[in-house]
C-alpha positions in Angstrom: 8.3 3.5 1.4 5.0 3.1 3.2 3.0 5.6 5.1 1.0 4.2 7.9 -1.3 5.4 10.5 -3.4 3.3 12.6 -1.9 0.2 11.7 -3.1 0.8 7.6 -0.9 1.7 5.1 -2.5 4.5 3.5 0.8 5.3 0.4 3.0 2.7 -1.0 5.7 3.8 -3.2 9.3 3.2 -3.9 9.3 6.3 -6.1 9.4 9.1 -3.2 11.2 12.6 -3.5 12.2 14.1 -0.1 12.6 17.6 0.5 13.2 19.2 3.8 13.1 15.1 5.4 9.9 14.6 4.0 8.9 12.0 1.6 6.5 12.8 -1.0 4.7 9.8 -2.7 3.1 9.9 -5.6 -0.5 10.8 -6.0 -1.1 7.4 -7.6 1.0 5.6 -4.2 -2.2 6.9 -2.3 -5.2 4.5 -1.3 -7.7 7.2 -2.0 -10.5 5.2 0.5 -8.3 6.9 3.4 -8.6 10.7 2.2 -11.0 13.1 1.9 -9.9 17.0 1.1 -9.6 19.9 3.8 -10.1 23.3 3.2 -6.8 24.5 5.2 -3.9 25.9 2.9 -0.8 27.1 3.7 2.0 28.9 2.1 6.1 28.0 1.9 8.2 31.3 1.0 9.9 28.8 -1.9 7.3 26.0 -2.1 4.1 27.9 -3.1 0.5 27.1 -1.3 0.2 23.9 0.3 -3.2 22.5 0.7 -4.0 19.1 2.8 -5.8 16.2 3.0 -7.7 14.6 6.2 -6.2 10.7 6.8 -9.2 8.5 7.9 -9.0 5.1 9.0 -12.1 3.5 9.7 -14.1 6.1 12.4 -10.4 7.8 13.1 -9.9 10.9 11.3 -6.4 12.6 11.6 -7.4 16.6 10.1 -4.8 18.3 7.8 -2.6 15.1 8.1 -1.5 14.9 4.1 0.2 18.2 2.5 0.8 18.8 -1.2 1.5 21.7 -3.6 -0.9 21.8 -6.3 1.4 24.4 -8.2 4.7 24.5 -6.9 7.0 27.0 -7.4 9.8 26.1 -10.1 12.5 25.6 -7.2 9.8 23.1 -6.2 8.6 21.2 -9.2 9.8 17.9 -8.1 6.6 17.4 -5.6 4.1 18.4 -8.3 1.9 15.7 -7.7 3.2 14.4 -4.8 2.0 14.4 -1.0 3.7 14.5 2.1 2.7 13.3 5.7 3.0 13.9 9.5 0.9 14.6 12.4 1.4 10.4 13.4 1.8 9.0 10.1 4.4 6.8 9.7 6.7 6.7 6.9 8.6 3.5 6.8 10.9 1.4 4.3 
């Protein structure tokens, strides 16, 4: 799977859990040069506290565009680690 926004991939992994039709890559499936953390958090009644990441692609910057659950709850514990996408990313085979 490859996330992509403004024509760059950003994640590349074929090791990607979906929950809730979302596929979360690996930390290590994530070109770091493209991220930079955001200070909103969020919080999923079975998930725990999400916090995000801002995608930027050259001058672009998409805010809150990357999500992942630093400690998941136990129902969760499959996207420990991991980091899901939307707001115009592209995930694509």
């Amino acid at each position: 799977m490859k996330a992509i926004w403004q024509g760059t991939v950003i994640a590349e992994s074929d090791d990607t859990v979906v929950v809730e039709n979302n596929h979360y890559f690996p930390r290590a499936a994530l070109n770091m040069a493209h991220f930079s953390a955001s200070q909103r958090t969020s919080h999923c009644p079975w998930k725990g506290e999400a916090h995000y990441f801002d995608v930027v692609v050259g001058e672009q910057r998409n805010p809150d565009a990357g999500w992942f659950y630093p400690e998941p709850k136990a129902a969760a514990s499959e996207i420990k680690e991991r980091v899901a996408f939307w707001r115009g990313v592209q995930v694509v085979e």
